[in-house]
matplotlib code that plots the C-alpha trace (Angstrom):
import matplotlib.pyplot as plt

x = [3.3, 4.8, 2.3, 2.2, 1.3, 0.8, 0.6, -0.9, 0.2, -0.5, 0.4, 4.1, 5.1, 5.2, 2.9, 1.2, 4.7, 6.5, 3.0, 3.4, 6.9, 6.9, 4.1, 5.4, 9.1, 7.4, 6.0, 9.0, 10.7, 8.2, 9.1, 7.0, 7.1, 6.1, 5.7, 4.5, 2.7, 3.5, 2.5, 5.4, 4.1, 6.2, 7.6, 7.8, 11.8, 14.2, 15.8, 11.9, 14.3, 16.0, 12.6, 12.1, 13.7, 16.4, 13.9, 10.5, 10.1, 9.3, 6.7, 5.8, 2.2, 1.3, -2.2, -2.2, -4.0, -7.1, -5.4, -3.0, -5.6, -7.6, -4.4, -3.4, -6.5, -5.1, -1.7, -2.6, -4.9, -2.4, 0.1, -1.8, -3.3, 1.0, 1.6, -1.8, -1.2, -2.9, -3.2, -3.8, -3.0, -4.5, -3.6, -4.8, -8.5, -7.0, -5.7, -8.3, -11.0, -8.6, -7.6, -11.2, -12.5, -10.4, -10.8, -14.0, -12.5, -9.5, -9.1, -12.3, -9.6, -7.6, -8.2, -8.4, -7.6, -8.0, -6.4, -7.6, -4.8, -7.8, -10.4, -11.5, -14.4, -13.4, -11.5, -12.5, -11.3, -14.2, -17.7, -20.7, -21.2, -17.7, -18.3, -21.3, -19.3, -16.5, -19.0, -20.5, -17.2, -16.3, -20.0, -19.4, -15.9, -17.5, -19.0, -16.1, -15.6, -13.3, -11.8, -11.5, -8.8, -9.3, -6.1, -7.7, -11.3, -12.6, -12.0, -13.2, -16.5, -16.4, -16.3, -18.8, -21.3, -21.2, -19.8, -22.2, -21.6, -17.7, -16.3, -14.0, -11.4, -9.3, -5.6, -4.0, -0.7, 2.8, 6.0, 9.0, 11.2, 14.3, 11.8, 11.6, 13.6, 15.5, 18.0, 16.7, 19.0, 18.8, 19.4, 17.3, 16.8, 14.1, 12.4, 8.6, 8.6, 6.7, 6.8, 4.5, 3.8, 2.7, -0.5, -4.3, -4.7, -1.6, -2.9, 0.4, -1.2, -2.2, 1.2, 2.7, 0.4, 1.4, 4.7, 5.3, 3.1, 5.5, 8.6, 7.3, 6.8, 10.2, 13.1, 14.6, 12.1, 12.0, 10.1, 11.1, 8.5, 10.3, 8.4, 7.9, 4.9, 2.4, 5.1, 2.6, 2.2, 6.1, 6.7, 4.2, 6.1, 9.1, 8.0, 6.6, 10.2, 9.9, 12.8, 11.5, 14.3, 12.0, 12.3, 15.3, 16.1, 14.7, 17.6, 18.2, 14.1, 14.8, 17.6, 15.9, 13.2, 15.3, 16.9, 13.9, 11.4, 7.8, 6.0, 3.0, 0.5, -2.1, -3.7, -7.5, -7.9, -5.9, -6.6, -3.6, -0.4, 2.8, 5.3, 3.0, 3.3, 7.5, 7.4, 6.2, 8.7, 11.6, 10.1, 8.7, 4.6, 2.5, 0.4, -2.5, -5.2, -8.5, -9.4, -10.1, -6.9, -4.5, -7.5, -7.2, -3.9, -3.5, -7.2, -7.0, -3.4, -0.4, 1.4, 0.4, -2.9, -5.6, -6.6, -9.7, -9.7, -10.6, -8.3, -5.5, -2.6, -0.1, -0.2, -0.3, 2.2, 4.5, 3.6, 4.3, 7.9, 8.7, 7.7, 10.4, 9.0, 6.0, 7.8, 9.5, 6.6, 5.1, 8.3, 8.7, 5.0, 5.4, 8.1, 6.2, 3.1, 4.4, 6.9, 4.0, 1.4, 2.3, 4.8, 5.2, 4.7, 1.3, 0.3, 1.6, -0.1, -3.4, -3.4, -2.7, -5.3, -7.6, -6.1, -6.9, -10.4, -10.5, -8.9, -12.2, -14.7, -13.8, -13.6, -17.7]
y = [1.1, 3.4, 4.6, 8.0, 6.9, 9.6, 9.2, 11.4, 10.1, 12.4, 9.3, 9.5, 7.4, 3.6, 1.4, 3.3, 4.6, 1.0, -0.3, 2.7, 2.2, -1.3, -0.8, 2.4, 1.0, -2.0, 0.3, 2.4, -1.3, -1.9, 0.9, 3.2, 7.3, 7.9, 10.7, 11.3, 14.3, 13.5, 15.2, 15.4, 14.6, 14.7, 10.9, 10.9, 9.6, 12.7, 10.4, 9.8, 10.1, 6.5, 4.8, 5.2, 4.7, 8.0, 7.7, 8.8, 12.2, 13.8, 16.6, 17.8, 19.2, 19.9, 18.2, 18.4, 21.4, 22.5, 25.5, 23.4, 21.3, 24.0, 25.0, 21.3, 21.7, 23.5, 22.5, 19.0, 20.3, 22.3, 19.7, 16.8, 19.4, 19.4, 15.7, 14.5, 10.7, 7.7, 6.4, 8.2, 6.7, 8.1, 6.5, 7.5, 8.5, 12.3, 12.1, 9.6, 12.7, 15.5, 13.6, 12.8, 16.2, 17.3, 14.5, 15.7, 18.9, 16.9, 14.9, 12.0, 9.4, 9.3, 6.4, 6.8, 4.3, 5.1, 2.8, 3.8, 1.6, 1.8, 3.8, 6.5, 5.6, 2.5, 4.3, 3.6, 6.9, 8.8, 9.7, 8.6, 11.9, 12.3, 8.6, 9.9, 12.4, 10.6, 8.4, 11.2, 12.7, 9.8, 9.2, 13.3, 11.8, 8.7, 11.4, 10.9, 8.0, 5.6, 2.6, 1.6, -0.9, -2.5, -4.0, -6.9, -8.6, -6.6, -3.0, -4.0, -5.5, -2.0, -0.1, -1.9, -1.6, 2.4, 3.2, 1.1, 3.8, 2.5, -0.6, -2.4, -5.1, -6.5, -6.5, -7.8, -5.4, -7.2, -6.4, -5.3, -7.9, -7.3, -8.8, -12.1, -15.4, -14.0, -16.1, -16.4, -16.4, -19.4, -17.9, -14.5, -12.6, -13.1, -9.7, -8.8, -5.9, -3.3, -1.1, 1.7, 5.3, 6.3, 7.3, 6.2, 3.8, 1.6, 1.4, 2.5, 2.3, -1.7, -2.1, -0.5, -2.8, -5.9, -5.2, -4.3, -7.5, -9.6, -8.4, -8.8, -11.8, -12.9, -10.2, -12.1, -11.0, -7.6, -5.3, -2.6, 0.1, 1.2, 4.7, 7.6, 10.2, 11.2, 12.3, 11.1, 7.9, 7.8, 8.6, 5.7, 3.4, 4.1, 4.0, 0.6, -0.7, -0.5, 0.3, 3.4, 3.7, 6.3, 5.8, 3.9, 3.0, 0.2, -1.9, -1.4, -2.3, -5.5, -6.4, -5.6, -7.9, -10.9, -10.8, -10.5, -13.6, -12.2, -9.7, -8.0, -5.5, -3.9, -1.6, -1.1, -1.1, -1.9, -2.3, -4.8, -3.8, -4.1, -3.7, -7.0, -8.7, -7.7, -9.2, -12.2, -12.4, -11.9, -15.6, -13.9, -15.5, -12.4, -11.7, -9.1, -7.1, -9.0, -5.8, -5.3, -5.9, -7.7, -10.8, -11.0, -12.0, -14.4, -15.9, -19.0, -19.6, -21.1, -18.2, -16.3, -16.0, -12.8, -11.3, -9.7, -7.2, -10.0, -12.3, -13.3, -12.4, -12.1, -16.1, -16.7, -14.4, -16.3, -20.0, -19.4, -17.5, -20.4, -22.7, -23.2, -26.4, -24.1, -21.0, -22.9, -23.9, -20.7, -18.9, -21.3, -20.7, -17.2, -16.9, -19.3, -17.6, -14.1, -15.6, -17.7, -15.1, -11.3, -10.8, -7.8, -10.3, -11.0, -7.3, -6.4, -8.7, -8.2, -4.3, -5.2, -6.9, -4.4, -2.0, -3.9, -4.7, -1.0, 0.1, -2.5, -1.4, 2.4, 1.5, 0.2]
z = [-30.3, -27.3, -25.1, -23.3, -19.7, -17.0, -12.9, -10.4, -7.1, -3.8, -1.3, -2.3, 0.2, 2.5, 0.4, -2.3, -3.4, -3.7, -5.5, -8.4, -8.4, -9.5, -11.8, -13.3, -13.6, -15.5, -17.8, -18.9, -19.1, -21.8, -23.9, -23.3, -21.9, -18.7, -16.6, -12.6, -11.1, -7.2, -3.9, -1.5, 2.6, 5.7, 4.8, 1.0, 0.5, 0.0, -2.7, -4.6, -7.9, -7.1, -6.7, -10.3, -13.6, -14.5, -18.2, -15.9, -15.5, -12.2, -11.8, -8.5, -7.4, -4.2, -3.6, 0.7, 1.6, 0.2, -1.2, -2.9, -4.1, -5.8, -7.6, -8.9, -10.2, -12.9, -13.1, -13.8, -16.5, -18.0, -17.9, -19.1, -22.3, -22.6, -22.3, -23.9, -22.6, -23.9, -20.4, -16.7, -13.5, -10.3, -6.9, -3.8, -3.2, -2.8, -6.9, -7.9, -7.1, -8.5, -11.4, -12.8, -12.1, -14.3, -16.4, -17.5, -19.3, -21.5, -24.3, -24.1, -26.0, -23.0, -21.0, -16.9, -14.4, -10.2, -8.3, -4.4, -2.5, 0.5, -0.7, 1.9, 3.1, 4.3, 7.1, 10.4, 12.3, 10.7, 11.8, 9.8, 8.4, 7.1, 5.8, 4.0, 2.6, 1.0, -0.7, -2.0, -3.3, -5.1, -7.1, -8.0, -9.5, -11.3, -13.4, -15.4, -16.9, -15.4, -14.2, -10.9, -9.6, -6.3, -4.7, -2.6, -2.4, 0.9, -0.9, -4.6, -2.3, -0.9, -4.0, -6.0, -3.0, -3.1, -6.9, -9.1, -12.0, -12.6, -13.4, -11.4, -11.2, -8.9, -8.9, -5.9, -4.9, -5.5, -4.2, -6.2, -7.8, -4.9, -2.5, -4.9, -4.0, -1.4, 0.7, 4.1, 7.2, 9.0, 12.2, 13.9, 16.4, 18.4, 17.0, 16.2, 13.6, 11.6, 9.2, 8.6, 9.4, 13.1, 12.8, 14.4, 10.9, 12.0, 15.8, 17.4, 21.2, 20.5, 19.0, 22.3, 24.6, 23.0, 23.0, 26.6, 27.9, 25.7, 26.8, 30.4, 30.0, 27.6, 27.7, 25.2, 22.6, 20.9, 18.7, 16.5, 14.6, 11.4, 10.7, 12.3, 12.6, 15.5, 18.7, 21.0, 20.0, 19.4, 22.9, 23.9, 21.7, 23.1, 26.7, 26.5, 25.2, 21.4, 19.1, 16.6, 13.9, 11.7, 8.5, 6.5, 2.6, 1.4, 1.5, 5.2, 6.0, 4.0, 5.8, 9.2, 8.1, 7.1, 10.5, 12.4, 12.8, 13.5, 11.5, 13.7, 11.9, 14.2, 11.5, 12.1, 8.4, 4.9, 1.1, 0.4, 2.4, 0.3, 3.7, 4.9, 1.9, 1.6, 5.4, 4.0, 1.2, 3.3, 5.0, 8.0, 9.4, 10.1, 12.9, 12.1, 13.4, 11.6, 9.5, 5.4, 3.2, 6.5, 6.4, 2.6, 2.2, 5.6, 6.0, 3.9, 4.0, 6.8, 6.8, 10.1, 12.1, 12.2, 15.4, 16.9, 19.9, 21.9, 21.3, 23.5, 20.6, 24.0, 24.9, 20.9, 20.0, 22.5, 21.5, 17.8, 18.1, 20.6, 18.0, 15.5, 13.4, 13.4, 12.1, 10.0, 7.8, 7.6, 6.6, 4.1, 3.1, 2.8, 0.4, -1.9, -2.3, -2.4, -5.3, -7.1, -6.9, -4.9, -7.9, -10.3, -13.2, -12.8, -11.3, -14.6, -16.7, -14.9, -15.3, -18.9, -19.5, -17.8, -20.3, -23.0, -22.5, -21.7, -24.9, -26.5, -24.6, -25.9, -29.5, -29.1]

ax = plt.figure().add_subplot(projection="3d")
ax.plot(x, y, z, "-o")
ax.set_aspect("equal")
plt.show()
């Protein structure tokens, strides 16, 4: 039987945008009708429409400012009294709150599913008050009856320590099935690369201080930031010798990563990044910052090393891009586990199932 599935998405954007494309995309390959409410921001794609299938239909609702969020309030209510779906999606902490406050006022048979992609709280930019807060805006949410989805082990830890009143699962992110088997170049350049907004989360300044003791060191190595964002820390990028190309279309970032040969991530915090995990598929090892979401995918695995603060990342940095047998391995390490396990096909299947038991659980 079709379904009538619904998506609120207010991070339109990087990771949380190819994550609810792939899974939305699946969806409408499956036969059913979807639909997605989405918030535009300063680096949602001006081409959003070729992200998703020409069958989903597009509805945009401001959900940035407060005034804007006051007013979704009730256009999402109206619409989804319109739409009546069997299924909602909310992604991002932003729509997971919106969405199941006004979750409490629609139809009960309707079946809600938050999926955080690094609930707020876990932030690490905030004071303890504002901490505090968000917890306490997310139990006011779990009034409503709902599913929660954790994308790695560190953030479903996270949510079942603070929201005992929701059940969750945990489905690790995947990436897109153009990132899957790819040919890998068998020469590179000597580049280190990101991907990501420019913002405190992603830790420009570290990113800019590695860099430029590198390429002190080596002029032969690079590094490019693929994003754009805060000037400031733009300018400091730039400064210290980095190549900022702001944002491209996905085909150009996965070209830019095949040809590089490092991946380095110095994000103070994650819940599973998809740009890390298209790094990997595109046979790149990954260096990144020790913090919730970059240490569950690499800990465990010979596909890159974590780092703390501490650490001396400069020497190690050097040593492993000056270490092909070594490079090597882990390349070839990383497009195997992102193609046995980081794939769309079991995302899919795992939200399915959580569906299903859902769909059980409601009938009791």
């Amino acid at each position: 039987m079709k379904k009538k599935i619904l998506h609120v998405i207010e991070s339109t954007a990087t990771g949380t945008l190819s994550a609810m494309r792939g899974l939305a995309n699946s969806q409408i390959n499956d036969g059913n009708y979807v639909s997605i409410i989405y918030s535009k921001r300063a680096d949602t794609p001006k081409n959003l429409s070729n992200y998703f299938s020409p069958q989903i239909s597009l509805i945009n609702i401001q959900m940035s400012s407060i005034p804007n969020i006051l007013i979704s309030f009730i256009k999402i209510f109206k619409f989804i009294l319109k739409f009546n779906p069997h299924y909602i999606f909310l992604a991002s902490s932003k729509a997971g709150f919106i969405g199941r406050i006004v979750g409490l006022f629609v139809n009960k048979k309707i079946l809600f599913f938050y999926i955080p992609h690094c609930i707020s709280y876990i932030r690490k930019d905030i004071s303890s008050l504002k901490k505090i807060i968000f917890i306490s805006l997310e139990l006011i949410a779990s009034l409503k009856k709902c599913v929660i989805i954790a994308v790695s082990k560190s953030e479903l830890k996270q949510i079942q320590k603070f929201i005992k009143f929701s059940p969750s699962f945990l489905v690790e992110n995947a990436v897109t099935s153009e990132y899957l088997n790819l040919r890998i170049p068998k020469k590179k350049n000597r580049n280190i690369i990101t991907v990501g907004g420019i913002r405190p989360q992603k830790d420009p300044e570290s990113f800019a201080k590695i860099a430029k003791k590198i390429m002190e060191i080596d002029n032969t190595i690079s590094f490019t930031w693929i994003g754009d964002g805060d000037s400031k820390s733009k300018k400091l990028l730039l400064e210290s010798g980095v190549l900022v190309t702001g944002w491209l279309d996905t085909s150009e970032v996965k070209n830019r990563l095949l040809n590089s040969t490092l991946y380095l991530s110095t994000a103070k915090w994650e819940g599973m990044p998809v740009s890390l995990l298209e790094a990997l598929a595109c046979g790149l090892p990954v260096i990144a910052f020790n913090c919730l979401g970059n240490a569950d995918i690499i800990k465990g695995r010979d596909i890159g090393f974590v780092f703390n603060r501490d650490d001396n990342v400069v020497n190690e940095t050097l040593n492993l891009i000056n270490d092909e047998e070594k490079i090597h391995r882990m390349s070839a390490a990383a497009c195997t586990v992102v193609n046995d396990w980081f794939n769309l096909n079991r995302n899919n299947r795992e939200i399915n199932n959580i569906i299903k038991k859902t769909e059980e659980d409601h009938k009791l």
